[in-house]
N, C-alpha and C positions, 0 to 999 in steps of 0.2 A: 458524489463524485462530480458531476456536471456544473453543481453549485460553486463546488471548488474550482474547477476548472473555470469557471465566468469570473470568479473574484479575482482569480489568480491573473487571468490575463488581464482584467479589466487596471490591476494596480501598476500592472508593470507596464503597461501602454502609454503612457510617456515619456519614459527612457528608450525602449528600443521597441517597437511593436513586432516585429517582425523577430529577430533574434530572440530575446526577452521569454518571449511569450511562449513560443516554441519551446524553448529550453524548459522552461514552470510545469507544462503541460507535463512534459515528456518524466522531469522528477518525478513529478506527483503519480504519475503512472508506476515509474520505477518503486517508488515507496508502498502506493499501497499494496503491488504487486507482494514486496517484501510482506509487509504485514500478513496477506494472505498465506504464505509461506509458514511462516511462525509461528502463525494462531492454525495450521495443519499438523506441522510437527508436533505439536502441543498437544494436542488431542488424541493425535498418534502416540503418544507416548503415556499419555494416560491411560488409554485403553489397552495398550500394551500392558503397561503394570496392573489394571486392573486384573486381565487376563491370566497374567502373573497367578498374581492373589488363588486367582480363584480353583486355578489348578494343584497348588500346596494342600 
């Protein structure tokens, strides 16, 4: 995450550093947030049908 975060500012720092940079961070936050999300439900729901499963 942090690595990302230094890449991420470090490419867009000569177009706008300030603006730019900001904005990169704050995606990349939003995104992996989403991912964590996904890959919860996901699991949620596997063990849900598992649980399923097991009580048939």
């Amino acid at each position: 995450m942090l690595f990302q975060l230094l890449f991420h500012s470090a490419s867009n720092h000569e177009e706008n550093w300030y603006g730019q940079s900001l904005d990169t961070v704050g995606d990349i936050a939003k995104i992996e947030t989403y991912q964590h999300v996904q890959t919860a439900i996901k699991i949620f729901q596997i063990e849900t049908e598992a649980n399923d499963r097991n009580e048939r």
